[in-house]
C-alpha positions as CSV (number, residue, x, y, z in Angstrom):
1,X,38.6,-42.1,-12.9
2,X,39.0,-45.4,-14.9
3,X,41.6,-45.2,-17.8
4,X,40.9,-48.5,-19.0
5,X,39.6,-51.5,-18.1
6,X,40.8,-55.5,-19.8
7,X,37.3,-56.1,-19.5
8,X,36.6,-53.7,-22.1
9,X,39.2,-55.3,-24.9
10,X,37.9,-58.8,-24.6
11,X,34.8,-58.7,-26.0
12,X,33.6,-58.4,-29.1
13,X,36.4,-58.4,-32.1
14,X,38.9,-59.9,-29.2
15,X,40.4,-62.8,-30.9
16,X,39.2,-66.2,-29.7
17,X,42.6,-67.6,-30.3
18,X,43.7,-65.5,-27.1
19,X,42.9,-65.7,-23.6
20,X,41.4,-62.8,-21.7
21,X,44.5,-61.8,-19.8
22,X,45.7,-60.7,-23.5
23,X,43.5,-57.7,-23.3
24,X,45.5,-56.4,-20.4
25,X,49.4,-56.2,-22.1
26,X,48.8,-52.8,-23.3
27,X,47.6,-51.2,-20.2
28,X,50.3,-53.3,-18.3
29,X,53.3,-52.0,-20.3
30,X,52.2,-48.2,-19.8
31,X,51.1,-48.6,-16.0
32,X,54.4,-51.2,-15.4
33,X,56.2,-48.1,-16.8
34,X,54.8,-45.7,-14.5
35,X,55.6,-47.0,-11.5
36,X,59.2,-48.1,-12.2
37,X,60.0,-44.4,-13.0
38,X,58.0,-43.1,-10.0
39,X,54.9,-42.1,-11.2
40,X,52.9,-44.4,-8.9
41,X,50.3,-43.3,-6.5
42,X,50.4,-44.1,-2.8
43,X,48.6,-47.1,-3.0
44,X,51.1,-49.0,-5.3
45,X,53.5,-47.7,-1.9
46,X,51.7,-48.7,1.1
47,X,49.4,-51.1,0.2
48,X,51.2,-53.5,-2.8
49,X,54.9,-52.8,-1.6
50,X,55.6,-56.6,-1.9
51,X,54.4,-56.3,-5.3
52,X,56.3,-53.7,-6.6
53,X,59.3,-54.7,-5.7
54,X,58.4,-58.1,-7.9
55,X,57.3,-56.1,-10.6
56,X,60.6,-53.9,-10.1
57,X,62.8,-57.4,-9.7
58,X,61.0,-58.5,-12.9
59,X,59.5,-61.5,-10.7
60,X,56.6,-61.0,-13.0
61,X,55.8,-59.7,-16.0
62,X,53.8,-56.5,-16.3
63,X,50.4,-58.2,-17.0
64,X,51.0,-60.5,-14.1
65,X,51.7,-57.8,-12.2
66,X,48.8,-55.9,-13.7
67,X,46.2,-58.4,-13.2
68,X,47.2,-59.9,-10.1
69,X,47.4,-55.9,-8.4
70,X,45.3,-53.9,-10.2
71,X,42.5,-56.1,-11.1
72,X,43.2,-55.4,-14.7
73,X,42.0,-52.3,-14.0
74,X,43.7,-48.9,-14.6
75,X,41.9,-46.0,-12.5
76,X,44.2,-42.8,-11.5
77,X,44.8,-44.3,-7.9
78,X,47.0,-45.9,-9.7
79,X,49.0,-42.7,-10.1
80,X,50.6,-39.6,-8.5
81,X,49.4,-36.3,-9.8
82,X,52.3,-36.2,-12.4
83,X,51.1,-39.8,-13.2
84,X,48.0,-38.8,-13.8
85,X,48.9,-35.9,-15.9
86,X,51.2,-38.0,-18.1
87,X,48.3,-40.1,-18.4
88,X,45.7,-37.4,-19.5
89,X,47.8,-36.6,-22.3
90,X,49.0,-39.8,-23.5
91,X,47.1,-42.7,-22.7
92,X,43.8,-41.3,-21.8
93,X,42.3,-39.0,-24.7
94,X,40.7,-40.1,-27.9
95,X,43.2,-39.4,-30.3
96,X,46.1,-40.2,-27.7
97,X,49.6,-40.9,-29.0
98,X,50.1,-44.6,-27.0
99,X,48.2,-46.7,-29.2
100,X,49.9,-45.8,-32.2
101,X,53.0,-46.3,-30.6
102,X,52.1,-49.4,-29.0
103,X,51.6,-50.5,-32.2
104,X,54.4,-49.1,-34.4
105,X,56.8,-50.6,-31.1
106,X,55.8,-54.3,-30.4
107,X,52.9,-55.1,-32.3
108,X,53.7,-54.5,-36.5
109,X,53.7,-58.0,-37.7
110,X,50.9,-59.6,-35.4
111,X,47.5,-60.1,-36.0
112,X,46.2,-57.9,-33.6
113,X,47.7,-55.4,-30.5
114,X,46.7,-57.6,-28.5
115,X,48.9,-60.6,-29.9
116,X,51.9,-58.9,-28.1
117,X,53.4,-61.4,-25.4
118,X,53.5,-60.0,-21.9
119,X,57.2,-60.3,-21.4
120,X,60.1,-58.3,-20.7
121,X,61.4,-58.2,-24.2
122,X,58.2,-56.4,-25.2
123,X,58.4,-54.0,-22.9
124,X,62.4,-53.4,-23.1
125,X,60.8,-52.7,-26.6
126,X,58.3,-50.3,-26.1
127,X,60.1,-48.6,-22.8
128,X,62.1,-46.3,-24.7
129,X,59.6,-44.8,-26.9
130,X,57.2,-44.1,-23.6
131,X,59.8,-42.5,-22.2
132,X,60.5,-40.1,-25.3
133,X,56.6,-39.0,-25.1
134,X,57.3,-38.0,-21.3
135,X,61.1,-36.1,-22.4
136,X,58.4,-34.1,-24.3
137,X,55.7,-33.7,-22.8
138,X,57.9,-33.0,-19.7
139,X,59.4,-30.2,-21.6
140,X,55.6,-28.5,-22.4
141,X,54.8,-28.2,-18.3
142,X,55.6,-25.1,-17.2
């Protein structure tokens, strides 16, 4: 299953100011999250080892990492089962909680979401309020 896709954001109301990689920060910062608290699927293991451990020495930024690994794609390979779970309730539904939070987190006073730089500030930002969702939605599994 495909979560999301940078492909779809760059089109249509993307701003032409911004180049296409832009459309991939959001889903970078969640997936980036993920995997550095070990909700990664095998793949991310066996197959992009060398790459995590850049990502996890903050050798590149999340959409770097994103793009150059995941095709700027985010499909639930990407994930473990728990991963994935996370993901169904908090990135994946129509009325999830992530964009709201993206926004409220890093992206107030910009134009757009999808002004946020890809950096390590934004996500130190944003970090700590993914991990509050997962405190509760932790605490709802049985």
């Amino acid at each position: 299953m495909k979560y999301d896709d940078a492909s779809w954001h760059y089109g249509g109301q993307f701003p032409k100011d911004l180049k296409n990689a832009a459309g991939a920060t959001h889903i970078a910062m969640f997936s980036a999250w993920c995997l550095l608290h070990g909700l990664g699927g095998a793949l991310h293991a066996e197959d992009f080892a060398d790459e995590l451990e850049r990502l996890r020495a903050r050798q590149a930024t999340p959409g770097e990492w994103f793009i150059n690994t995941c095709d700027a794609k985010f499909t639930d390979e990407d994930l473990n089962d728990e991963g994935n779970a996370f993901a169904a309730f908090y990135y994946a539904p129509e009325q999830s909680p992530y964009p709201t939070d993206y926004e409220t987190a890093v992206a107030q006073d910009l134009d757009s979401i999808y002004h946020v730089p890809d950096t390590w500030a934004t996500y130190d930002l944003l970090a700590p309020v993914i991990e509050k969702r997962y405190s509760e939605w932790k605490q709802t599994q049985g």
